[in-house]
C-alpha positions as CSV (number, residue, x, y, z in Angstrom):
1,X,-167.5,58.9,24.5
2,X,-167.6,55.8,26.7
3,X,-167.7,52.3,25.8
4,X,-170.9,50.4,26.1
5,X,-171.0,48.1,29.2
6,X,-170.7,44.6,28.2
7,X,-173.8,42.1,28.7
8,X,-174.4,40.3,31.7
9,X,-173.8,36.7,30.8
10,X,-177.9,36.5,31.0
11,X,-178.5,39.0,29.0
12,X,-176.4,38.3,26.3
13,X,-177.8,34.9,26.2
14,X,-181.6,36.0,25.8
15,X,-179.9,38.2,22.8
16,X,-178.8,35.7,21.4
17,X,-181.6,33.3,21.4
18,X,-183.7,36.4,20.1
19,X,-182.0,36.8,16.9
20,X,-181.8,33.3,16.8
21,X,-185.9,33.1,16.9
22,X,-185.5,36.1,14.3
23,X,-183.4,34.7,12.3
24,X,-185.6,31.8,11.7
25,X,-188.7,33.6,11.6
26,X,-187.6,36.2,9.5
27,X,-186.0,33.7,6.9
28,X,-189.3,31.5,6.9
29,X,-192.0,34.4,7.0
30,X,-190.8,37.3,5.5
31,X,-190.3,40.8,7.7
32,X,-194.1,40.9,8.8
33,X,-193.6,38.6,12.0
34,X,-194.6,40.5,15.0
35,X,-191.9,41.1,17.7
36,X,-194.5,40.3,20.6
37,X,-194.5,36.8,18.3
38,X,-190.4,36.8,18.3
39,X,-190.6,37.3,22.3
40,X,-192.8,34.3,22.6
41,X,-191.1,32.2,20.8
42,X,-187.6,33.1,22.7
43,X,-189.1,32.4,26.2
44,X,-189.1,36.0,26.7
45,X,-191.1,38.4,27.6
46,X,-191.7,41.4,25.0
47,X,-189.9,43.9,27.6
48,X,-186.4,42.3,27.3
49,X,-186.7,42.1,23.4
50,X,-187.4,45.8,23.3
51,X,-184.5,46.3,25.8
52,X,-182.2,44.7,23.1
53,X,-184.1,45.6,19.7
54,X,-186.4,48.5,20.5
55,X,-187.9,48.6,17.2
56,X,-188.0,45.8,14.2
57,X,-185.9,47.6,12.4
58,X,-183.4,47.4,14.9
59,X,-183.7,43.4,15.5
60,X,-183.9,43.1,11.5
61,X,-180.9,45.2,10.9
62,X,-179.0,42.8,13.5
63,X,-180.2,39.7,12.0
64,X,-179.5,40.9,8.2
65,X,-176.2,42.3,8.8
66,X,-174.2,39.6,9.4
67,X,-175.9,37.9,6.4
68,X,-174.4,40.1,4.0
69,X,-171.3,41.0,4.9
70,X,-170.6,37.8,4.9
71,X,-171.7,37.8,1.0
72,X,-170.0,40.9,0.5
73,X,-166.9,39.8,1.9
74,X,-166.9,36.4,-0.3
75,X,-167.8,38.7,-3.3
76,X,-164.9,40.7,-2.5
77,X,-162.9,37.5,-2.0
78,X,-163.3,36.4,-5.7
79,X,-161.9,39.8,-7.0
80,X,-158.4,38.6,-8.3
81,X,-159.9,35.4,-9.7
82,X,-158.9,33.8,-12.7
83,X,-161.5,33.3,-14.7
84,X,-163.8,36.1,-14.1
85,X,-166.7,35.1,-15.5
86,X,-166.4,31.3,-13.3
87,X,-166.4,34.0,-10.3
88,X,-169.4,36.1,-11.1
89,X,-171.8,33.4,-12.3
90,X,-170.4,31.1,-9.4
91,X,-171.4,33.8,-6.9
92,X,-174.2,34.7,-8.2
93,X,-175.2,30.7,-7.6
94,X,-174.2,31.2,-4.4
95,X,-176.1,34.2,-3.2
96,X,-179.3,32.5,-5.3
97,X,-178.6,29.9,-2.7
98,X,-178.8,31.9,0.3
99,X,-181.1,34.4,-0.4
100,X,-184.1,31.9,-2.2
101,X,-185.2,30.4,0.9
102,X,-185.2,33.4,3.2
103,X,-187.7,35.8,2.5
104,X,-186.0,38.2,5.1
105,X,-182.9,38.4,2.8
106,X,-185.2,39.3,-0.5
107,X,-187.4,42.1,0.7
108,X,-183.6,43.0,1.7
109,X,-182.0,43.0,-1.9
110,X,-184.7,44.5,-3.6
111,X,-185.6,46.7,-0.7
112,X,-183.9,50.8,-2.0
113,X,-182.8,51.1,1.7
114,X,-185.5,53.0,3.0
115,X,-186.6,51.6,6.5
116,X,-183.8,49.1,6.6
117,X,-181.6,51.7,8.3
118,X,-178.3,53.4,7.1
119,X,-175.7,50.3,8.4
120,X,-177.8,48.1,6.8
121,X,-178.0,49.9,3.4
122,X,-174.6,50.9,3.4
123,X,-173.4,46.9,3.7
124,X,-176.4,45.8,0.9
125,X,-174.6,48.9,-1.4
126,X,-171.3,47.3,-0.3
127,X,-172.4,43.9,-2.0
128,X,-174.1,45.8,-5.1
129,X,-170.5,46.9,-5.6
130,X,-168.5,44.0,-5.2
131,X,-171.0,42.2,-7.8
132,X,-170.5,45.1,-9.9
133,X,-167.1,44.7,-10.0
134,X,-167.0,41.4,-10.8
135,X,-169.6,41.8,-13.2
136,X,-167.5,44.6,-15.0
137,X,-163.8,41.9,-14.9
138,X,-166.6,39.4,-16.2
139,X,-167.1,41.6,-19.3
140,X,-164.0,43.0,-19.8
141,X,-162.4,39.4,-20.6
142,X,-166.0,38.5,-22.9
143,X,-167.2,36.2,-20.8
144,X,-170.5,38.2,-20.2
145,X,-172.5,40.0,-22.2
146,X,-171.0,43.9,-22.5
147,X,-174.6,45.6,-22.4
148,X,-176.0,45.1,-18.7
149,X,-175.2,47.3,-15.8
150,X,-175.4,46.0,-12.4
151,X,-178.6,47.9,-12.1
152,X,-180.0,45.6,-14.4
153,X,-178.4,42.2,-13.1
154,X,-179.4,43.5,-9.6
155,X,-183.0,43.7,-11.3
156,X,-182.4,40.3,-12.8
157,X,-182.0,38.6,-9.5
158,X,-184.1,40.5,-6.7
159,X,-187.1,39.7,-9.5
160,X,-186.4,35.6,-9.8
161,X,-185.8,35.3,-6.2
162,X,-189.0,37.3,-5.7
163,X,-191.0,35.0,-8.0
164,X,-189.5,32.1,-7.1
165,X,-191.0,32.4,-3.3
166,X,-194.6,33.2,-4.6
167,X,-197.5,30.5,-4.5
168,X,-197.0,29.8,-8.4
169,X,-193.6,28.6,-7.9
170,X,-193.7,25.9,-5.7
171,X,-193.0,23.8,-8.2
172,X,-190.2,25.7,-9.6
173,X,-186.4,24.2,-9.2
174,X,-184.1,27.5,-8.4
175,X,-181.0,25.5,-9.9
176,X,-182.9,25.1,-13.3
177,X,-183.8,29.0,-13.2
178,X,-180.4,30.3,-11.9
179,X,-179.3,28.0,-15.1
180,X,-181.2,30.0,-17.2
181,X,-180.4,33.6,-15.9
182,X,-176.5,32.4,-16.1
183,X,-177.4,31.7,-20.0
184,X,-178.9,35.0,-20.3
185,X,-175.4,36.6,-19.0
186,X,-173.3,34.8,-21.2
187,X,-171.6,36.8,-23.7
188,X,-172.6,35.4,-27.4
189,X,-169.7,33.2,-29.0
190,X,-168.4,34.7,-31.9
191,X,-170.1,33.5,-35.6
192,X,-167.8,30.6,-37.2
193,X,-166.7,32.2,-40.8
194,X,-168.3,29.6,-42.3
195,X,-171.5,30.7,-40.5
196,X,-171.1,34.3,-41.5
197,X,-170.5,33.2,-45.5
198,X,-173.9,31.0,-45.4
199,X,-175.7,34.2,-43.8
């Protein structure tokens, strides 16, 4: 099997602009921007998009890959940490952070991999594990509640950053509501004795 030929230094430059324009696009108006739209905005015309990115899929896969391998690999970072529970809520923050403004990156997380391509679901299963692992350190030292799966903190998050981005929540401050998801986690402190003697 041979090696693909490397870009001319043009052509590598109108790919890049491209999945700059997606990028933005994407992140701004969700996965329903047309690539004719994409082309236009590069200073392209539509026949060299579809020479890089033949199909959206394709041009979405390039521009979401990147995005979350980098999270995976930062999830995968904070394995050893010392305080597990600092490390899962602290990421969970952090990918909160990235993902609430780009619509792009939501319809990806909640997305079950179908039409987003194999690559692409294979790194967004990637993350699901790394924040399952830290989820499960989290819980085995008590500093999150023992009775969630990372099916259900998976659920927990696609579903705020989906409501935060719709019309209704405008006014809604995603700091304040990651605040209160990271309450939900926490594992209950233990009742006082004197506590338990007045019950």
């Amino acid at each position: 099997m041979t090696a693909p030929k490397p870009l001319r230094s043009d052509a590598r430059r109108n790919r890049e602009r491209l999945l700059e324009v997606a990028r933005i696009a994407f992140a701004a108006e969700g996965l329903g921007v047309p690539l004719d739209e994409i082309a236009r905005r590069a200073g392209v015309g539509p026949g060299t998009l579809y020479r890089h990115f033949p199909t959206k899929e394709s041009l979405l896969q390039a521009v979401l890959q990147d995005r979350i391998q980098r999270l995976a690999d930062d999830a995968r970072a904070l394995r050893e940490a010392s305080d597990p529970g600092d490390a899962l809520l602290g990421f969970i923050d952090r990918l909160v952070a990235e993902a609430a403004p780009k619509k792009d990156l939501v319809d990806a997380l909640a997305s079950s991999g179908a039409g987003i391509g194999a690559r692409l679901a294979d790194t967004g299963a990637r993350l699901r594990g790394e924040l399952g692992y830290l989820l499960a350190r989290a819980q085995e030292c008590g500093a999150v509640r023992g009775d969630i799966g990372i099916a259900d903190l998976m659920a927990l998050i696609a579903g705020m950053l989906f409501a935060l981005q719709t019309r209704s929540a405008e006014l809604a401050d995603p700091r304040r509501t990651v605040a209160v998801l990271r309450d939900g986690l926490r594992a209950a402190a233990p009742a006082s004795p004197a506590a338990s003697r007045a019950g």
